[in-house]
N, C-alpha and C positions, 0 to 999 in steps of 0.2 A: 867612689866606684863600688858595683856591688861586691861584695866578700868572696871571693872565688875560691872553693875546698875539694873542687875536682878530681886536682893531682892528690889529696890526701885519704882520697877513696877509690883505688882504682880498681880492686876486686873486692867484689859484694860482698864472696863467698865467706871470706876471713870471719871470724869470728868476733863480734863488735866491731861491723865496721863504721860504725856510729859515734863509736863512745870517743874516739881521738878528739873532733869537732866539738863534743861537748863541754870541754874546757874554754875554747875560743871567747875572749870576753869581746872584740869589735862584732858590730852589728851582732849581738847574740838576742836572747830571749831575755836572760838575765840583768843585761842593759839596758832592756826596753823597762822592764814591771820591777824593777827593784823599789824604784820609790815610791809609787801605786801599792807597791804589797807590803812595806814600810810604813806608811800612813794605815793601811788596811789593819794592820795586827796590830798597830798601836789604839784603832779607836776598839778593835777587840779586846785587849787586855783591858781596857780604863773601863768599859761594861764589866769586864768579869771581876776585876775588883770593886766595883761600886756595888754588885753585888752580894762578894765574899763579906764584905766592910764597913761599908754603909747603908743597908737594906734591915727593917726590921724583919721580923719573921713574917708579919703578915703583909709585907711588901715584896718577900722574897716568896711568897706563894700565891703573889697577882702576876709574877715577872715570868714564873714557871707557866704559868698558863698561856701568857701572850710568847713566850719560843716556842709553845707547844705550834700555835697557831700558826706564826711564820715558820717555823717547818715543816709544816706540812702544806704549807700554800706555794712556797717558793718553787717548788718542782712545777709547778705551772708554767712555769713561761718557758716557751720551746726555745731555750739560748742555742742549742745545736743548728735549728732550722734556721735561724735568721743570720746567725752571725758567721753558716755557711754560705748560703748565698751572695749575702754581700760582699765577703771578703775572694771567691771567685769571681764577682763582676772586676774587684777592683785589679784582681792580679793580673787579667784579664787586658785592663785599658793599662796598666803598665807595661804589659810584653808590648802592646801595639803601637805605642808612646816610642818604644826603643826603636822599631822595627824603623818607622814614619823617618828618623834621623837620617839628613844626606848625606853621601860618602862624595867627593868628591872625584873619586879615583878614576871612574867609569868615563866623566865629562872629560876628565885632562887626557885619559888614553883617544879617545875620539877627535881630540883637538890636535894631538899631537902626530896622530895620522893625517888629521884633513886638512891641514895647513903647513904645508913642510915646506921647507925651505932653510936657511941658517942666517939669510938675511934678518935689518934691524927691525923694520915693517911687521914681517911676521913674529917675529921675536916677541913684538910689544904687544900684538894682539891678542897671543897666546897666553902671554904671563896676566893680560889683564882682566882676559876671559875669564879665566880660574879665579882669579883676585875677588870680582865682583861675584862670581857665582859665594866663595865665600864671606864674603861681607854681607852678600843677604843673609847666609846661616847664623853670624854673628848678629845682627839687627833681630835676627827673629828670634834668639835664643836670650838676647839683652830682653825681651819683654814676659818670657816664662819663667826664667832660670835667676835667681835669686842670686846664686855664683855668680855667673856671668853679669848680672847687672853691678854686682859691686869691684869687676875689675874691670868693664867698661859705663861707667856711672854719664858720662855726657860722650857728644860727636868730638869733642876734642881729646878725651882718652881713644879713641878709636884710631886720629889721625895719628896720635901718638905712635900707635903699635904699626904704623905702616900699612893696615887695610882698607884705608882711606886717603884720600889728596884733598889738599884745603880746598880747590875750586871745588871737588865734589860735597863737601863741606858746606860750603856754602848752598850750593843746588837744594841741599838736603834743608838748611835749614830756611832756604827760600819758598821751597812747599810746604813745610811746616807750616808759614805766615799765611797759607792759602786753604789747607789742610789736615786738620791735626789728626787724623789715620795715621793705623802704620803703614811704615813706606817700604818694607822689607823686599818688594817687588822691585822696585826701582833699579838695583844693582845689575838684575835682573837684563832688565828691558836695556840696558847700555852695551851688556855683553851678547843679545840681540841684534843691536843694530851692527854691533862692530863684526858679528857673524854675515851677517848684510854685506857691507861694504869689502869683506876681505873677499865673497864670491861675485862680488862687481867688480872688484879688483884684477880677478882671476887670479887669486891666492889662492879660494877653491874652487877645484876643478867640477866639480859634478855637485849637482842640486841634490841629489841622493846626501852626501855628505853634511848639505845646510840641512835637509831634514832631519835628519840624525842628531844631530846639533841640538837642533831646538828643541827636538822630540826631550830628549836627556834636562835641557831647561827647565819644560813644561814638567817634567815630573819634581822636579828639585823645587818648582814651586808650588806645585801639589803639597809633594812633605810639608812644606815648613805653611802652608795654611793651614793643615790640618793638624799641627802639634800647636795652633795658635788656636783650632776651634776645641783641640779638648782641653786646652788651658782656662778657656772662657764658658765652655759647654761640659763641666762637674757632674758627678753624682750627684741625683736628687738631693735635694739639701733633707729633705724628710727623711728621703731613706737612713740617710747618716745620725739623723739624728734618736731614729728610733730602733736603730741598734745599740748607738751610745745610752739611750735611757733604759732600754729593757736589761744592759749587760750592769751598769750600776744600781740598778732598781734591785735585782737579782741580788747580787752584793749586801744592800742594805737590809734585804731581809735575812739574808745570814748571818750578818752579825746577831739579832736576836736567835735567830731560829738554830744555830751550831754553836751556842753557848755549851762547852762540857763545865757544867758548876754541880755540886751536891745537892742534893735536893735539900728542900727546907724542914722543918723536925714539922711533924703532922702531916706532910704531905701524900697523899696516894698514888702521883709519880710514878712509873717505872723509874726501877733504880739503874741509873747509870754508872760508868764509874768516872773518876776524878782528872780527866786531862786535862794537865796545863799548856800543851804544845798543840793546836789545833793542825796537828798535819795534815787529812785530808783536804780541808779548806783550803787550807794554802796552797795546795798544789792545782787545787779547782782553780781559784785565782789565777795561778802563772799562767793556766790555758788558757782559761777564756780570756783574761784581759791581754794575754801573749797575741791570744788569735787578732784581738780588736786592736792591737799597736801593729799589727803585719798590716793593717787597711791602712790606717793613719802613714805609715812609710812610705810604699807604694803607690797613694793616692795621689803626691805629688812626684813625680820621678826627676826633677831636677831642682829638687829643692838641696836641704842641710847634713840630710839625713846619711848616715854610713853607705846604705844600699842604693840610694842616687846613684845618678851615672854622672861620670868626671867630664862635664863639657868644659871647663877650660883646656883641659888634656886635649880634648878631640881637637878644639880650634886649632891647639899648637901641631895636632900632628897633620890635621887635613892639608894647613897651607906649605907644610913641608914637602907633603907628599905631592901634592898638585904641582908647585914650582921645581920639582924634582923633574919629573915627567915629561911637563912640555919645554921645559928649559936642559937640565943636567943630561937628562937622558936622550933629548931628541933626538932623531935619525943615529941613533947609537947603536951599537950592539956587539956582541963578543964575536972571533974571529970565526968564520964559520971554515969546522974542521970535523972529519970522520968520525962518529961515535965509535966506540970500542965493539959496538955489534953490528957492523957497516957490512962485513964479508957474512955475519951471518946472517943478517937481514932480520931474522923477531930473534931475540935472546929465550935459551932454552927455560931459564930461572936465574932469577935477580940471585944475589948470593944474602943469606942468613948467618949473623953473628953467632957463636953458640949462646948466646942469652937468647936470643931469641930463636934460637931451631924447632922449641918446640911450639911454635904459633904457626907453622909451617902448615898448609891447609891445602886441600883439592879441591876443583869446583862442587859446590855445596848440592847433592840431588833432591829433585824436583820432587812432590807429593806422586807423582804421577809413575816414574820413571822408571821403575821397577815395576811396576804393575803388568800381568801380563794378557791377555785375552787369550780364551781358549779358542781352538780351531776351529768348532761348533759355533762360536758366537760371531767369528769372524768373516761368515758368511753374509752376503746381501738381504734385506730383509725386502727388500719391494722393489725388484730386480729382479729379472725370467733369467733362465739357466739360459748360457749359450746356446747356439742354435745356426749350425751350416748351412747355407744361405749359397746365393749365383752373388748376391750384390757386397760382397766385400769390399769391391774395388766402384770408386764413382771419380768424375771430374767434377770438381768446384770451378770450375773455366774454363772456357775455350776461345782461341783466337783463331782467326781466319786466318793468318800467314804460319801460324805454328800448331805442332803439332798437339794433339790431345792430352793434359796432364793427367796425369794418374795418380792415385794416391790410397792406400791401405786403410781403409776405417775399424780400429779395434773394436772390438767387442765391448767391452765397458763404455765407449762413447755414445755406441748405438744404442745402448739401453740406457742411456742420459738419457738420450733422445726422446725415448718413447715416455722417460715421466714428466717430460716436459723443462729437462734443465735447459739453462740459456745459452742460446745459439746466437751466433750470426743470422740474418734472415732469409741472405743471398741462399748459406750453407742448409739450414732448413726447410726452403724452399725447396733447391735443385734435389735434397733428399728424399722428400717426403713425408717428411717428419710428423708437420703440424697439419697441411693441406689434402695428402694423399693424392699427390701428384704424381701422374707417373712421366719416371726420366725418359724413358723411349720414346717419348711423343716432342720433344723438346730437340733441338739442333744444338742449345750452346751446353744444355745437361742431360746429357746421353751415356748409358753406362757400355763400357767398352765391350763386355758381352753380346750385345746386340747385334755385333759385325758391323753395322752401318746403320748413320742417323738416320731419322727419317723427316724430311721436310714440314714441317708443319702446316697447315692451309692457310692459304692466301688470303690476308682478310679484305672484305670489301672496303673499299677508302675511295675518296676523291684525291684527285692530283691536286698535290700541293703549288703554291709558285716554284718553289724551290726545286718541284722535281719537273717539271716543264724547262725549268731553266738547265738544268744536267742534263737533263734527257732521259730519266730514271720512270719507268713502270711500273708496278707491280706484276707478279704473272699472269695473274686472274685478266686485269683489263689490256694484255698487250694479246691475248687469246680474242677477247671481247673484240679489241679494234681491228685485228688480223680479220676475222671473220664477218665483222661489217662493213671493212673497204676492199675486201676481197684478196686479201696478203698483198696491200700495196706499204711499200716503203718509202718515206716521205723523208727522211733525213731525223727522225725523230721517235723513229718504233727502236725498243731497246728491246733484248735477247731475252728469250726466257732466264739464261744462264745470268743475266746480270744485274735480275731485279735483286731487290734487297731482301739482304739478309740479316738475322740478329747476330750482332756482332759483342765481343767484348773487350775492346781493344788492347792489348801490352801495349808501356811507353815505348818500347824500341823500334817497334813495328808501325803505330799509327800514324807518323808524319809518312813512311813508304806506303802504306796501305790507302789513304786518302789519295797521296800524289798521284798514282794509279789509277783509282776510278775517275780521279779529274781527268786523266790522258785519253782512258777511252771514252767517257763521255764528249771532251773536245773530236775526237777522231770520228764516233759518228754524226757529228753537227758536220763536220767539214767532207765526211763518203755525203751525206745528203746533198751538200751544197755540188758533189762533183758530178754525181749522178743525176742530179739535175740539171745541168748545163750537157748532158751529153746524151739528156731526150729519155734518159730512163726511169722518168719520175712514175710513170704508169705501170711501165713495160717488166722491169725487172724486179722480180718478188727478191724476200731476202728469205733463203732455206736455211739459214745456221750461222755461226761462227764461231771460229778456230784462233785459240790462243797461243801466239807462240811463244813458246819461252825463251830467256837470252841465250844465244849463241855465241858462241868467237870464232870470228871472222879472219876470212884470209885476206891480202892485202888487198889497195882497193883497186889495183890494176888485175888483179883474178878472175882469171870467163867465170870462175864460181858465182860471183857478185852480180852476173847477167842471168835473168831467165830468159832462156828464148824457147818458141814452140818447136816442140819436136824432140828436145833433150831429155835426157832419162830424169834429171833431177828436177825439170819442170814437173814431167811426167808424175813423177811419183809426190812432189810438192801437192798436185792437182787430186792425186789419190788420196792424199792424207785430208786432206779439204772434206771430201765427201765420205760417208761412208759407204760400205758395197748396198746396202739396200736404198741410198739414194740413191746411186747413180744410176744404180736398176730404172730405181723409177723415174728420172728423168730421161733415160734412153728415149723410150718412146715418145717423148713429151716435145723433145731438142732433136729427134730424127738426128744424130750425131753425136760423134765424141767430141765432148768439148774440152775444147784449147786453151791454153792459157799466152796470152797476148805477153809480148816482150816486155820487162818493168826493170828498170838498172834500180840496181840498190847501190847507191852511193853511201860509202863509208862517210857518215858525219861526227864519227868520235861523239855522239851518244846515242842513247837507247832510240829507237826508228820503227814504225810501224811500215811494213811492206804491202803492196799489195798486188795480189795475185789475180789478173782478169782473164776471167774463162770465158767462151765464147763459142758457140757452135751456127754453124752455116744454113741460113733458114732454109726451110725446105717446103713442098709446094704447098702451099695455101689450099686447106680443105675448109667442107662448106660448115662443118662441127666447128662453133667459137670453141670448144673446149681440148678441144685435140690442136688448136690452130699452132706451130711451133712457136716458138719466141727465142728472142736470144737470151742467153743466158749469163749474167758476168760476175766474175766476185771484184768488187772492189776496192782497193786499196790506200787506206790513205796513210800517211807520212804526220806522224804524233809529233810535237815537241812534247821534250818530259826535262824534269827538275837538272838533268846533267848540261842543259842547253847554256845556263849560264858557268858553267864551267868552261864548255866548249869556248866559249865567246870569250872570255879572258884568257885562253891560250895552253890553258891546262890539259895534258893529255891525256884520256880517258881510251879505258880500252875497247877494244872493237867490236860491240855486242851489240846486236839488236832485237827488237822484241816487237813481233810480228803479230798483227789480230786481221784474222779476213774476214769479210760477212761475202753470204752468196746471197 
């Protein structure tokens, strides 16, 4: 395992916090280059004596010349640049080497959520899930790891240790006979299917679950191919080896070239002086060739080496921890009881030893946080100064059954507005924002200032089917059609008041708000159909109609419920009908006051349209078709509306009706 000296350096600051470690003999520097620098000073001494001892003088001044040479060429080779680089790629694929190793911990917690139960079924499926996920790790670690293969050397040390069953045994060595790949997946693919069958089983409940599953699979066998492609897929073999030759190359011209020996008698030399102990060198030695055994360790990470990583250790803890998990621990857990910060709900501060009080710390502040702006810069830079205005106030909607919302638009919003920040479209519209639209010409965005919407104009259209079939108009062509059949009512001229409008419906209101126009467009299909059977399809123009709103009714044996001619509250029903400057002008028209015909308004317990028939006494026939009287009638007809199937199942509904006349 690697050499871990963390704990023996925990503050920098101390003074030599280095030198404790540099005693350490396992994995050291000194363990690595002893014997290297051992052989190194030995073939330097056996030079330096061959020259003290055995050289004549004019061999001892050919020998001065060629150290001259190799010292001063030796500095040539960039040993820093190369044996940088390389030994960063290597340290490089050993962190990644580490990283690549499956844990099994993540797969047993997932197993042991998605397969619960304390049955035997699940029991076996669980322990065997884990089992086989690590018996691949085992299989693929037997083909890198040089440890590992010598404590699992064949499949029958494997069945030995329990991570194996002889039938699988066999399997394993039945595809062997077919193909001699490695099989590392195969463990694999068994703990697959058994995930299979436990959610066909309905062991697990939800396919989320098998996803997750296999997802955790798939990566475990990700790891372990790719700690099998950097096993098989090395550093360039050149690269290694033209580190290895430039760093001994270097070496061998030092030996000549850092000879300290005396010069020879005659020679013209710079004088040096006489050292026996070549200390610089040596210590040039321990780095560089230090630096070039740090590649050689690291390069295989699961090999012999001290800084290796202990995978026999990992095997024995993974499958401890695994069987742990979804076996010891399943569906487990301690008794759940009140935290001691239960009444306080967040603890004020955890509590501090006095060793440790003074690590006691605040939230640490931001770069920023202190900083302050001045009130000069704090102003808008491309943004208009405020500005009193009528339009403060605007609606973003309106409903037909509800009243106008209203709503405050601040100052800083509105001058979003004009630099173009993002809106809603609906809100930018109805404001003006982007369009230069104005509200007052609009029904549904109308600003409250205005006193009163103003109708927009009626655009020219063709009738739809749809609106033939309700009975629906426009204003524009119910003026057109009045004036080309002469204000005759056919059972299918709709009110100015009740052509359409732009609406913007609330949910609460639009199932009532529909029911409605459906009632009185049925009620003038059916005035048409009455007034037609009673000869007034020509005769009787329609001047207006009157909306009644619901009332409550007295009971239904009350004269109230009867209109008869002649009573005050026919009378005044008749007044409310018309206003004074019709009646005016039908006076003349009708040669009489007109009556309103007797109409019982039976209480039906739900909403009812009444209807009120007016009538005046013809009078004599003049030779003017336009002055000719005519009778006059409002007709009334009797709505069902959405309370009908209440009625009809016995439900009592109160006594209100809701009255529309056309004249």
């Amino acid at each position: 395992m690697t050499i871990s000296y963390a704990g023996e350096v925990p503050n920098g600051s101390s003074f030599g916090c280095f030198w404790r470690i540099l005693c350490k003999w396992r994995g050291s520097v000194y363990k690595l280059v002893w014997r290297e620098l051992l052989a190194y000073l030995t073939l330097y001494y056996t030079i330096n004596l061959l020259y003290r001892f055995a050289m004549t003088e004019e061999q001892q001044r050919i020998f001065e010349k060629v150290r001259q040479y190799f010292g001063a060429q030796s500095e040539s080779i960039p040993m820093s640049f190369v044996l940088g680089f390389y030994v960063s790629l290597v340290v490089k694929r050993w962190w990644e080497q580490y990283k690549l190793l499956p844990w099994p911990d993540t797969l047993a917690l997932f197993i042991s959520a998605g397969i619960p139960g304390a049955d035997e079924t699940g029991r076996l499926m669980r322990r065997n899930i884990v089992r086989y996920a690590i018996l691949a790790y085992v299989i693929t670690l037997q083909r890198v790891s040089l440890r590992v293969k010598r404590r699992f050397p064949t499949w029958q040390h494997v069945v030995d240790s329990g991570l194996m069953l002889e039938s699988e045994r066999k399997v394993f060595e039945k595809m062997d006979g077919k193909s001699p790949m490695s099989k590392y997946w195969m463990p694999l693919v068994w703990a697959t299917n058994i995930i299979n069958r436990a959610r066909k089983e309905g062991l697990i409940t939800s396919d989320h679950i098998v996803q997750t599953l296999l997802v955790e699979l798939s990566d475990i066998r990700r790891r372990l191919g790719a700690l099998i492609g950097y096993d098989t897929v090395c550093v360039p073999l050149v690269y290694t080896q033209v580190v290895t030759l430039a760093l001994y190359t270097y070496f061998v011209a030092a030996l000549m070239g850092r000879q300290l020996v005396p010069p020879a008698p005659g020679s013209t030399s710079k004088y040096e002086p006489d050292v026996y102990f070549p200390l610089f060198t040596a210590l040039q030695f321990c780095f560089y060739v230090g630096w070039l055994k740090v590649a050689e360790v690291l390069i295989n990470p699961f090999g012999e080496d001290d800084d290796d990583i202990e995978l026999n250790w990992l095997i024995d803890r993974h499958i401890k921890a695994a069987y742990m998990i979804v076996d010891e621990m399943h569906e487990e857990h301690p008794e759940l009881l009140k935290d001691q910060y239960w009444e306080e709900v967040v603890p004020k501060d955890l509590p501090y030893t006095v060793a440790s009080e003074h690590y006691r710390r605040h939230e640490p502040p931001c770069s920023a946080d202190h900083y302050k702006v001045k009130a000069e810069d704090s102003l808008y830079a491309n943004v208009q100064s405020p500005r009193k205005s009528n339009d403060e106030t605007y609606a973003d909607y309106e409903s037909v059954d509800t009243p106008l919302v209203e709503r405050r638009k601040n100052w800083f919003q509105r001058q979003i507005s004009r630099v173009d920040s993002v809106r809603s479209a609906s809100t930018a519209y109805s404001s003006g924002g982007w369009f230069g639209r104005n509200r007052h010409n609009s029904v549904v965005y109308s600003s409250p200032e205005a006193g009163q919407t103003t109708a927009p104009p009626t655009p020219h259209h063709k009738m739809s089917l749809y609106e033939r079939l309700v009975g629906r108009k426009s204003g524009r062509g119910q003026h057109r059609q009045n004036s080309k059949h002469g204000q005759r009512s056919n059972g299918t001229a709709i009110p100015i008041t009740l052509r359409n409008r732009p609406r913007i419906p609330t949910p609460d209101v639009t199932k009532e708000v529909m029911d409605r126009e459906n009632q009185i467009a049925i009620g003038m299909q059916n005035m048409g159909v009455i007034m037609a059977h009673q000869g007034y399809q020509n005769e009787v123009p329609v001047l207006g109609a009157l909306v009644l709103s619901p009332i409550q009714e007295l009971d239904s044996g009350s004269v109230n419920n009867t209109l008869h001619a002649g009573q005050p509250g026919t009378t005044a029903l008749a007044q409310s009908v018309f206003s004074p400057n019709l009646t005016q002008g039908l006076s003349p028209m009708l040669g009489a006051t007109p009556v309103v015909s007797s109409v019982t308004l039976t209480p039906m317990g739900v909403t009812q349209l009444s209807t009120i028939v007016m009538s005046s006494a013809p009078s004599t026939p003049q030779i003017d078709r336009m002055t000719t009287p005519q009778a006059t009638k409002a007709t009334v007809v009797e709505l069902p509306s959405d309370r009908d199937s209440e009625h009809s199942n016995g439900t009592q509904t109160p006594n209100s009706k809701r009255g529309e006349v056309y004249v």
